[in-house]
C-alpha positions as CSV (number, residue, x, y, z in Angstrom):
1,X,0.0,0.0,0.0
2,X,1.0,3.6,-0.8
3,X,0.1,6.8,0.8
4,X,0.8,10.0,-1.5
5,X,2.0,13.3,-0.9
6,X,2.4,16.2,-2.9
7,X,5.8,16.8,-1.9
8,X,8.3,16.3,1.2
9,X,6.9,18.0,4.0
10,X,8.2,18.6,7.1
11,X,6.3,16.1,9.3
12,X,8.1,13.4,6.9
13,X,10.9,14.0,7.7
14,X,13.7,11.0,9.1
15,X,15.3,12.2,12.1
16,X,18.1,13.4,10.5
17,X,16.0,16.3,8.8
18,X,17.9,15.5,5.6
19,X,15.3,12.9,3.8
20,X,11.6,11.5,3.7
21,X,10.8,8.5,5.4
22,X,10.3,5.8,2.8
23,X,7.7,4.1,5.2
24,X,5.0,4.0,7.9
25,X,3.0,2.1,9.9
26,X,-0.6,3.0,10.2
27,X,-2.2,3.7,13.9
28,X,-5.1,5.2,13.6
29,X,-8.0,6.7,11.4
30,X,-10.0,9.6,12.9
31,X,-13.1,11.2,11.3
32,X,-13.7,14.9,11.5
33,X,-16.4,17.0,10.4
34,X,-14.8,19.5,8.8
35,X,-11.6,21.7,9.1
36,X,-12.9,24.3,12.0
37,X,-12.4,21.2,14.4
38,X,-8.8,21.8,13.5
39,X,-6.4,24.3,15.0
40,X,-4.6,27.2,12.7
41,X,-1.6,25.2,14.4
42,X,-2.6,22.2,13.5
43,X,-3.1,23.1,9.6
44,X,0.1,24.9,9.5
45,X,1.8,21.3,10.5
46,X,0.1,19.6,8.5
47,X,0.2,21.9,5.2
48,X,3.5,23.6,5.9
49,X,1.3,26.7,4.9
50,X,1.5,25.5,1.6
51,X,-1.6,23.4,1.0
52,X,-5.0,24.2,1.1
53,X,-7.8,22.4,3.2
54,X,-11.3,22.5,2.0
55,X,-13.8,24.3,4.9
56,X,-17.2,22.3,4.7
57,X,-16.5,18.9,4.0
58,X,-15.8,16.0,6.5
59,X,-11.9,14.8,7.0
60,X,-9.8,11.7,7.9
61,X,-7.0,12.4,10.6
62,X,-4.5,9.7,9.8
63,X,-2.2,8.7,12.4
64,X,1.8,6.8,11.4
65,X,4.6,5.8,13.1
66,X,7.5,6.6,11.3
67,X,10.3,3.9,11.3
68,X,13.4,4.5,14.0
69,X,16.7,3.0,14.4
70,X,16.9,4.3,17.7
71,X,13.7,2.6,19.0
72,X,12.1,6.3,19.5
73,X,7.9,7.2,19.1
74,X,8.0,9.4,16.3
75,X,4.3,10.1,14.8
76,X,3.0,12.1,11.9
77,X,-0.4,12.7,11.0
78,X,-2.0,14.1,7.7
79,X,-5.1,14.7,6.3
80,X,-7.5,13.7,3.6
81,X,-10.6,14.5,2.3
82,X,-13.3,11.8,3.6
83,X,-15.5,9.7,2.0
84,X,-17.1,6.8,3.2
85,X,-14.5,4.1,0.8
86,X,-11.7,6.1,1.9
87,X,-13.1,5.5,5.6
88,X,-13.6,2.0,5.4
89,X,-10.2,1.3,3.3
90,X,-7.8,3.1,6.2
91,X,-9.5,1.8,8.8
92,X,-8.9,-1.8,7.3
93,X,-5.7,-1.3,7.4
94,X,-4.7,0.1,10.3
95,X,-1.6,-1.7,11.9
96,X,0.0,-1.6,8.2
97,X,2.7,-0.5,6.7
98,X,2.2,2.2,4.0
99,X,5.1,3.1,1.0
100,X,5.1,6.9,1.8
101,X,5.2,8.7,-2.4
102,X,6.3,12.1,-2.4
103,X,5.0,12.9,-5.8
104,X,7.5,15.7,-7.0
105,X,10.5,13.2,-6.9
C-alpha cells in the first residue's frame, strides 16, 4: 500500500532532517467534520502553509509511526478529504505499513 503526498513536508521528515521516510506504519483513522475542528496550528503542521484544506467537507486524521533506528515514538499525521470508501479502506488497514510517495520526486 501507498500513501501519496504532494511533496516532502516537514512532518516526513527522518530524524536526521535530511530525507523522507520511505515508510510508515498506520495507527489510527480519525473522522472529523470539517476543518474548523482543527487548529490554525494544527493546519500549518500539517500543510507547511503551503496546501489548502477544504472548509465544509468531512476529513480523515491519519495517524503513522515513522520507522526508527533508535527505538524512539516518532508520529505524523496528515489529512485527507473523507468519503465513506476512503473510511472503510484506512480503517482496514490500520496496523500496516504504507510506502510513503512524495510525488515531486
Amino acid at each position: 500500500m501507498e500513501i501519496l503526498f504532494k511533496k516532502t513536508f516537514r512532518k516526513l521528515l527522518e530524524q536526521d532532517g535530511q530525507h523522507a521516510v520511505s515508510s510508515a506504519k498506520l495507527l489510527s483513522v480519525i473522522k472529523i467534520s470539517n476543518k474548523s475542528q482543527l487548529s490554525e496550528a494544527f493546519i500549518e503542521y500539517d500543510t507547511d502553509k503551503d496546501y489548502f484544506i477544504e472548509e465544509d467537507i468531512p476529513l480523515l486524521m491519519l495517524l503513522f509511526l515513522k520507522p526508527s533506528n533508535n527505538n524512539s515514538k516518532n508520529i505524523f499525521a496528515t489529512i485527507r478529504n473523507w468519503t465513506e470508501e476512503k473510511e472503510c479502506f484506512y480503517q482496514s488497514q490500520i496496523g500496516n505499513d504504507f510506502n510513503v510517495v512524495i510525488e515531486n520526486l
